[in-house]
Each structure stands twice: as structure tokens, then as C-alpha cells.
C-alpha positions in Angstrom: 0.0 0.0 0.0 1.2 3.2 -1.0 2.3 6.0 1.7 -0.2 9.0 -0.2 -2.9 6.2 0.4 -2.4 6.1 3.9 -4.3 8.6 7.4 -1.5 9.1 9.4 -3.0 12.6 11.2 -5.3 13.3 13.9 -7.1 15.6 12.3 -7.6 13.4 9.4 -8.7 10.5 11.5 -10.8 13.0 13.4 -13.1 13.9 10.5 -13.5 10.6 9.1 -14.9 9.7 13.3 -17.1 12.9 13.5 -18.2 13.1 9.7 -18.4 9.9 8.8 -20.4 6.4 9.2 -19.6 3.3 10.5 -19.8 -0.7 10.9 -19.0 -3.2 12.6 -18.4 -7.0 13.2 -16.8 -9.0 16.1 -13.8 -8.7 14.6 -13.5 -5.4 12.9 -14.5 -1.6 12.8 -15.0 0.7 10.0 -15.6 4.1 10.1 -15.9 5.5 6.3 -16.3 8.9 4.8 -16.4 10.5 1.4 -13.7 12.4 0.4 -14.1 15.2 -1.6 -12.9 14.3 -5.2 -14.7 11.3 -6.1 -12.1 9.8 -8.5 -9.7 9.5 -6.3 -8.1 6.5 -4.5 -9.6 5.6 -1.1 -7.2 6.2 1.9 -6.8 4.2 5.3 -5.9 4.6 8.4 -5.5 1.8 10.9 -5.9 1.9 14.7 -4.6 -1.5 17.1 -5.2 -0.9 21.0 -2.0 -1.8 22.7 -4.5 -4.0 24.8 -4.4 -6.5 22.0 -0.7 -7.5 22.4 2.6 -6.0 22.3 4.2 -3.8 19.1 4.7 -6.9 17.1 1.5 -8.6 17.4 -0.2 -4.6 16.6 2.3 -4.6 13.9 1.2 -8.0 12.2 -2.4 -6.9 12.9 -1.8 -4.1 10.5 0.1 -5.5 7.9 -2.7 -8.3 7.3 -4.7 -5.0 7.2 -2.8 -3.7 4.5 -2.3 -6.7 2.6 -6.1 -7.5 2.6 -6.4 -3.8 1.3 -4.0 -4.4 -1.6 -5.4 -7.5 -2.5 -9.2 -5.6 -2.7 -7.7 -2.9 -4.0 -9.9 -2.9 -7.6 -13.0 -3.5 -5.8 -13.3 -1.1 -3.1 -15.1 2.3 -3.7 -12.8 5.1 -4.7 -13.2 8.6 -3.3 -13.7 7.1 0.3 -11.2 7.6 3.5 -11.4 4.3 5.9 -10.2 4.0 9.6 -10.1 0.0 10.4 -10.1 -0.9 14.1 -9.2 -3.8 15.1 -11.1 -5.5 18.2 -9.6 -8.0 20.3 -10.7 -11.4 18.4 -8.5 -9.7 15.6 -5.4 -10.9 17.3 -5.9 -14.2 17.2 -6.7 -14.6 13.8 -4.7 -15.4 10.3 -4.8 -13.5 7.7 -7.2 -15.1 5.5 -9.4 -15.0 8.4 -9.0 -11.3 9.2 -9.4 -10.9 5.3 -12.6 -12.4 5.6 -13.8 -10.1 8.1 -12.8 -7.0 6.1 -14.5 -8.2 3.3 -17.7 -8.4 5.4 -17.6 -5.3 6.9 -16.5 -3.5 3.2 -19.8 -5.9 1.5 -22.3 -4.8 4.4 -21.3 -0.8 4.0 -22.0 -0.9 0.6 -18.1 0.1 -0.7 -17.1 -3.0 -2.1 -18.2 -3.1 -6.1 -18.2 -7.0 -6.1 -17.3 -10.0 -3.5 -14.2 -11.8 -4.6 -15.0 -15.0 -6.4 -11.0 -16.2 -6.4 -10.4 -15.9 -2.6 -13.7 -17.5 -1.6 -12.3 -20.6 -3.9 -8.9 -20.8 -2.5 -10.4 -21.2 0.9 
């Protein structure tokens, strides 16, 4: 995942919280807003409580994160700005697991254009 694709400030995250919806599994919350120029690529910003483990268990938790974002990356809505939190099933989960999760939480907000027919075969 590309750095310009990425929330890293507090202000950012901040709007996307106050102006924005949200969903949620066990697993997984999304908070999602639209930006203002519809074309362009969506943006995410993760959060992982340091009551879910230490740095490299928050660390891995985010990278599956990513990953699962990369992978998705054709059929997720553009012009969106997403803040993933993870909850504390997340840490015990692989990746195609936590993949799964994301996928359900992207289907049931309405920002993911199609469900992904190759993954659902692999597993």
C-alpha cells in the first residue's frame, strides 16, 4: 500500500470519526467517509489498541490490514477515506481470516463493487 494512500494525522482521522459512518463486526470496525474528489483512490488509516498485544502482534495486525487492502484494491469504492479498528478477536486470527472479516464489513457498507470469487475458492 502506498504511503499517499495512507491517514497518518489526527485531524484526518478525526473527521472521518465525526463526519463519517460506521460498521461493525466482532472482529472489525469501520468508520468511512467520502472524500471530496470522487475519482480518487480511497485512503486508510489503521488503529490496534495496545491492549491487544505488544508492538509486534499490533504490527502484524496491520500488515494483514494492508495486505487484505491491496489485494481488494480494484473493488473497493474510490473517493472514500477508511479507519479500520481492530477489536480483540483480531489478534488471534490469520490472515485469511481477518481478510474475511474485512470483506464483510466493506460488502455490508456498501463500498465493495463485487465479492471476490478467487479468494472465496482458494479457501
Amino acid at each position: 500500500m502506498k504511503k499517499e494512500y495512507r491517514i497518518k494525522k489526527n485531524e484526518a482521522f478525526q473527521e472521518v470519526f465525526q463526519k463519517g459512518n460506521s460498521f461493525a463486526n466482532r472482529q472489525l470496525v469501520l468508520y468511512y467517509k467520502k472524500q471530496d474528489t470522487a475519482d480518487a483512490h480511497f485512503r486508510i488509516g489503521l488503529s490496534v489498541s495496545k491492549k491487544l498485544g505488544n508492538a509486534v502482534m499490533r504490527n502484524k495486525i496491520k500488515r494483514y490490514l494492508r495486505q487484505a487492502f491491496h489485494e481488494l484494491d480494484e473493488q473497493v469504492a474510490l473517493g472514500y477515506d477508511f479507519i479500520v479498528i481492530a477489536r480483540q478477536p483480531a489478534k488471534d486470527m490469520a490472515y485469511q481470516e481477518l481478510k474475511k472479516s474485512l470483506i464483510h464489513v466493506l460488502w455490508k457498507s456498501h463500498l465493495l463493487k463485487q465479492p471476490n470469487r478467487k479468494n472465496k475458492e482458494k479457501q
